[in-house]
C-alpha positions, 0 to 999 in steps of 0.5 A, a space after each residue: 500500500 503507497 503512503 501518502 506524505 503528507 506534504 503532498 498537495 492535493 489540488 483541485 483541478 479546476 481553473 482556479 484562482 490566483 495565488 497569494 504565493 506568486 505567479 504571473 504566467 503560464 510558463 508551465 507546460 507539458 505533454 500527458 499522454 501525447 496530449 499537449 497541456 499548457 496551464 492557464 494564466 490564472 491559477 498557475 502558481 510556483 512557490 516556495 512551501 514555507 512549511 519544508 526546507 527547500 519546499 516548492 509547490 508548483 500547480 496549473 490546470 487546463 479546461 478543454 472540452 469540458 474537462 479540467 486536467 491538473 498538474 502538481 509538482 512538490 519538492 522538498 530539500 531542493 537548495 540549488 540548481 539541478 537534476 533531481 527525482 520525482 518519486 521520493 518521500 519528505 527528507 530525500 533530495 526530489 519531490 512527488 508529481 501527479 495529474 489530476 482530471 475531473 468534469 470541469 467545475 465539478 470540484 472532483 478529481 481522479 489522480 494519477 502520482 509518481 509511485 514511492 520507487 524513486 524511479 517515477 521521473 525527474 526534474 531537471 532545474 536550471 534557474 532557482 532564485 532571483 524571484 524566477 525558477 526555470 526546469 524541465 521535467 517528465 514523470 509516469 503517473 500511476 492511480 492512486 488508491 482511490 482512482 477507479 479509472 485505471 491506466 498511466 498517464 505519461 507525462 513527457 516535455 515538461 517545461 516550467 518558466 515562471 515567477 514565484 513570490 515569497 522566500 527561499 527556505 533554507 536547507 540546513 546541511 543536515 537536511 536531505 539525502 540520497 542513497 542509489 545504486 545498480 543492483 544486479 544492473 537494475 536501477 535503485 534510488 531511495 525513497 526514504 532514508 534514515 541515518 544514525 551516528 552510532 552502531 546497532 548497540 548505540 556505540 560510535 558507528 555509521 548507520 544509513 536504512 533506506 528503502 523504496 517501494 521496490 527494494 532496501 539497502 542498509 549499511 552498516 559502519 560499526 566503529 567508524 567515525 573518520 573518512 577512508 575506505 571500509 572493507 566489508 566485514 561481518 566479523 568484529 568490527 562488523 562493516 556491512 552492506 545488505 539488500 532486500 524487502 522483507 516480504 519480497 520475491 528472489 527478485 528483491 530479497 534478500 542478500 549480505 550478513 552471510 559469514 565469509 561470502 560477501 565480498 565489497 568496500 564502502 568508501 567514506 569521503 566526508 563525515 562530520 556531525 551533520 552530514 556523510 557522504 560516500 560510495 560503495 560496492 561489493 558481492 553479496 550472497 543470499 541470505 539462508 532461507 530467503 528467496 534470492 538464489 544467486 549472488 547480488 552485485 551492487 554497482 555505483 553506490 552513492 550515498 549523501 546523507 543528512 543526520 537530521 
């Protein structure tokens, strides 16, 4: 079941009216399912979301042939320009996107949202400051849980050019992460993550949890509280990498923590108290009694993590 964060704004996708947190202008178009879409001068609104360091809620709507179709893009932790994924939940560098359709002046709505696997799509900002914020964009929106039409929307072309009002929030260094990878060659980008300046038995470590919806990975540092570069261990000190969803098939679950199988390194290249960032690597084994069969070679590791 997807959870819905709740910094996620559910617009409604009539015309709607002008915004007190900026606007002035289209400048806010896309394509949806091969359909060209241009939002509507009034209503069309970019602003930042006092409520979220780094916060952005962009919103427009389109009325055509009765029926009003709506495009929400919300961001959080996003402090400069560049290319960023849509998809990811509140604490991760990115934000969420959806489309929303209904009869025109009917009040209602279907909705279609960037699924909670990291992977639903990007944004690519040029321009963030000055009182103007310029990007691109594409995502593949997905039904949510009260949507009974069905189907995908595609949302491709995105081009975002508009003035906004109000401050920038800051995004304070302990503020944002982002942990991804190539798992056996396939794409993995958190969703969520979690980070802890200390081992499993609250000793001086490093611990960074993440997880989508498709997958997890775990490092485990114990001992470490300097840059270099850590061999994995499962012996004293334990340095670990592990990979799975409980409940997942041999697709995704489970690998790492296997006495003397698992071979890689992370790499620590910045560690201080509100911020760790790295690389890591390796071969893992399945894990006894799990689904997975063969071994889980993790390529491209990156890892960025606040402490908040």
């Amino acid at each position: 079941m997807r959870r819905h964060a709740v910094w996620i704004l559910l617009v409604s996708v009539g015309c709607g009216s002008s915004d007190s947190g900026g606007g002035g202008g289209s400048g806010f178009t896309a394509v949806i399912n091969g359909k060209a879409w241009a939002a509507e001068p009034i209503g069309v609104t970019a602003r930042p979301n006092a409520g979220v360091p780094g916060g952005w809620v962009i919103v427009g709507s389109q009325t055509a042939g009765g029926v009003s179709t709506g495009l929400t893009i919300d961001l959080n932790a996003i402090g400069a320009p560049g290319s960023y994924p849509l998809g990811v939940g509140l604490g991760v560098f990115g934000g969420s996107a959806s489309v929303g359709e209904g009869m025109a002046g009917s009040g209602a709505s279907t909705r279609w949202e960037t699924a909670l696997d990291g992977l639903a799509g990007t944004i690519n900002i040029t321009t963030l400051g000055g009182g103007r914020i310029v990007a691109t964009f594409e995502f593949l929106g997905v039904p949510d849980k009260r949507n009974t039409v069905g189907g995908t929307r595609m949302v491709t072309q995105g081009r975002i050019d508009l003035p906004y009002m109000g401050t920038l929030s800051p995004v304070p260094d302990d503020v944002g992460s982002k942990v991804s990878a190539k798992l056996g060659g396939m794409p993995y980008n958190a969703w969520a993550v979690n980070v802890r300046l200390m081992d499993f038995m609250g000793g001086a470590g490093v611990a960074i949890d993440s997880h989508s919806s498709l997958n997890g990975i775990d490092l485990m540092m114990v001992g470490v509280t300097a840059p270099g570069s850590y061999p994995i261990s499962n012996g004293a000190p334990q340095r670990s990498i592990t990979v799975g969803r409980n409940g997942g098939d041999a697709s995704s679950c489970c690998w790492g923590q296997n006495a003397g199988g698992d071979t890689g390194t992370i790499v620590i290249t910045s560690l201080t108290p509100t911020r760790v960032k790295g690389t890591f690597s390796g071969t893992l084994q399945p894990q006894p009694g799990k689904p997975a069969t063969a071994p889980l070679v993790i390529t491209d590791g990156v890892f960025d993590v606040g402490t908040r």
